[in-house]
C-alpha positions, -999 to +999 in steps of 0.1 A: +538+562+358+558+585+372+546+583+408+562+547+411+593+571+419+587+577+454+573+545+469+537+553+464+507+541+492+478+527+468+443+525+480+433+490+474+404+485+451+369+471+470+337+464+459+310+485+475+343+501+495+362+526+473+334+546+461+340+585+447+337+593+481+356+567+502+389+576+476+381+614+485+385+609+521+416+590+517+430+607+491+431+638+520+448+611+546+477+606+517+470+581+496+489+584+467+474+561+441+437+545+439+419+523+417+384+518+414+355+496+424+363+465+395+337+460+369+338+430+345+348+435+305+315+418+299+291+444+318+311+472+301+305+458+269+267+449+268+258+479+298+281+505+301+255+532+304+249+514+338+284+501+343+300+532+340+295+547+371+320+522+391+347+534+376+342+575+372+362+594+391+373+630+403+400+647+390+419+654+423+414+615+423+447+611+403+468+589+397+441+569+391+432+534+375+404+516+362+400+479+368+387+453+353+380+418+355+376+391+325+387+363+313+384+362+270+414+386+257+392+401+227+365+412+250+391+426+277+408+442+249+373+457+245+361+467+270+395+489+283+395+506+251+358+521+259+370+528+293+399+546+286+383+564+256+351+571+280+368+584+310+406+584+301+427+570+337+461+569+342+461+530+346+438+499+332+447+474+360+438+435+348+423+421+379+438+387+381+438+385+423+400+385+430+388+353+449+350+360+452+332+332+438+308+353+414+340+368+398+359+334+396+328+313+389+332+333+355+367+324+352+375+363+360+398+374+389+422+346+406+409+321+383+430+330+357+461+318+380+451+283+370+452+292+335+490+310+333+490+309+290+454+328+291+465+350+316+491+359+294+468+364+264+444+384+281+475+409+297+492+409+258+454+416+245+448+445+264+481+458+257+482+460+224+449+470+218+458+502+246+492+508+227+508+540+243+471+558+250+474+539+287+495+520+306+484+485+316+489+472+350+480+438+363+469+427+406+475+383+411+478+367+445+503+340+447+485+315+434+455+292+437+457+274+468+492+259+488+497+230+461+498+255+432+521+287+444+525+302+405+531+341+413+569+341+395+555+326+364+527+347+365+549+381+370+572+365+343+540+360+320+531+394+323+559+409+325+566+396+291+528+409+279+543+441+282+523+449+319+539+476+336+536+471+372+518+441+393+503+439+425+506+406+446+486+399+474+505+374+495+477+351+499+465+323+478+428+323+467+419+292+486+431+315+516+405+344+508+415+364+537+426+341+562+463+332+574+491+355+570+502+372+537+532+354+523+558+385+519+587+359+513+569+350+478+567+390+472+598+396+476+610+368+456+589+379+426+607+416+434+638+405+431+631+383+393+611+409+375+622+441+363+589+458+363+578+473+398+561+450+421+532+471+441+533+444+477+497+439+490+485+415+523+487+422+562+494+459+560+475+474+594+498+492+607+532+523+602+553+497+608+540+470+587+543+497+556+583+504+569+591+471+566+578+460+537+600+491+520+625+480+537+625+442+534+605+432+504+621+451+480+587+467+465+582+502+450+550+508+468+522+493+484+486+485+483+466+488+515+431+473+515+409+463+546+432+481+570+421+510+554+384+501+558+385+507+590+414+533+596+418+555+560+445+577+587+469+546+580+481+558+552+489+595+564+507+578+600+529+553+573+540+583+556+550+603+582+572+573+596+583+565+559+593+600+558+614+608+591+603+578+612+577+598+636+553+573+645+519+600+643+491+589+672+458+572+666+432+595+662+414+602+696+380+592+695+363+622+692+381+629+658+368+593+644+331+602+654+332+634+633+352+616+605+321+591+606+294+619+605+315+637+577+315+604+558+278+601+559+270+637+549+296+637+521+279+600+506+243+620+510+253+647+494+269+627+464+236+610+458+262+582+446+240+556+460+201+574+459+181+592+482+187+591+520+180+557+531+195+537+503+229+558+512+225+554+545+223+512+537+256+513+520+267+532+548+265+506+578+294+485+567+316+511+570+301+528+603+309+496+620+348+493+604+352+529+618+336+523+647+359+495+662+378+504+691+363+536+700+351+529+735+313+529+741+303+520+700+296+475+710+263+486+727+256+504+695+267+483+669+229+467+664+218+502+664+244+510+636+237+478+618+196+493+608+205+530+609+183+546+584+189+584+587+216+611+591+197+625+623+196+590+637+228+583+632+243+618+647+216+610+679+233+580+682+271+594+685+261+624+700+269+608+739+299+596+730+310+628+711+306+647+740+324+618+761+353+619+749 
């Protein structure tokens, strides 16, 4: 893991977000480590014929890890060894952060923070049975909800499970998204383990990425829904990591044609169909891109049902040639 070296920018892992060609496109803007979409240890077991295409990847993708999200350690065990063997990544990552109810109603994801010892078990299960073929990592958030804050045990746990590097989100799961990330628990849980802590929560801006380097006492960072809607985040925070030049926003005109190239690149891939079943997938992430460019509210119902490529660049093509 040899790019934890240079306080690396990770590319947060999303569901129906980091696709092939989402991790492409910010991959150019200087991400330095991704993961993929998560899949749970039970659909790679009984489907992974079907499964399997959340967590391929590109070559130039690397550093790259695989996630997964379970809750038995035999089956966990299981299911990373057919991922690595299938597809080989530089990372299994044990998703233990997740708060969507679907993934915890199976005890997967955050749910395992109520359950420290099994946490443990699963982490020491997938380690052994991955040996030295891959490296294991781990992603928790601080802990259930306010009344049950359990991120140093956690680290601690699986630190001892023989994890090599965690990734806290500074939110509880009872928070989801809401409130501020708690960067005063992250750096706490920096400071007690001796494997590298990878800080995740609140990251939208240069700045925010500078001081967490310089305050939290992490080795990298993970940046999630800031990069939804801005995937040039991570090339501005490392040109201010590296000599403190605070790169402009992109003007408008450049965010239009990064929306178009999107599209065209997600057709192209056939990663989600034919035309119109791409172009579905597609209107979450024209509207992240499309906030703050002047002119795109009026269109944002328009964007919300767009159905075609040539719709779409009719659409832009005013405010292309506005600004």
């Amino acid at each position: 893991m040899d790019w934890l070296r240079h306080f690396p920018l990770y590319l947060a892992p999303m569901a129906g977000v980091t696709d092939p060609i989402f991790r492409t496109l910010c991959k150019e803007e200087g991400a330095d480590v991704m993961e993929t979409e998560f899949v749970s240890a039970e659909g790679v077991l009984q489907a992974w014929q079907r499964t399997r295409r959340y967590v391929e990847f590109e070559q130039a993708h690397r550093p790259l890890g695989a996630q997964i999200f379970g809750a038995d350690p035999a089956h966990m065990a299981q299911a990373a060894r057919v991922i690595v063997d299938a597809l080989h990544p530089d990372f299994l990552d044990i998703n233990a952060g997740c708060p969507v109810p679907k993934v915890v109603g199976k005890n997967g994801g955050s749910s395992l923070l109520k359950d420290l010892p099994l946490l443990q078990r699963v982490a020491a299960a997938v380690v052994a049975e991955l040996g030295d073929d891959c490296p294991v990592t781990a992603k928790i958030r601080i802990g259930w909800d306010a009344s049950h804050i359990c991120a140093e045990e956690a680290c601690l746990r699986l630190e001892d499970a023989g994890v090599r590097a965690i990734t806290i989100h500074g939110r509880t799961r009872a928070q989801q998204y809401s409130g501020q990330a708690d960067w005063g628990i992250i750096r706490t849980c920096a400071a007690r383990v001796r494997v590298p802590i990878i800080g995740n929560g609140d990251l939208a801006t240069p700045e925010d990425v500078l001081r967490a380097r310089d305050e939290a006492g992490v080795a990298g960072v993970m940046i999630g829904r800031a990069a939804m809607n801005a995937p040039w985040l991570f090339r501005r925070a490392k040109a201010l990591l590296a000599d403190g030049t605070l790169l402009p926003e992109p003007a408008a005109a450049e965010r239009i044609a990064f929306m178009l190239r999107h599209t065209r690149m997600a057709i192209e891939s056939r990663h989600y169909g034919d035309e119109l079943p791409t172009m579905r997938a597609m209107r979450s992430r024209l509207l992240a891109y499309a906030k703050g460019i002047p002119g795109t509210k009026p269109l944002r119902p328009a964007l919300s049902r767009v159905a075609s490529l040539a719709e779409l660049e009719d659409l832009l093509a005013p405010l292309a040639t506005a600004h």
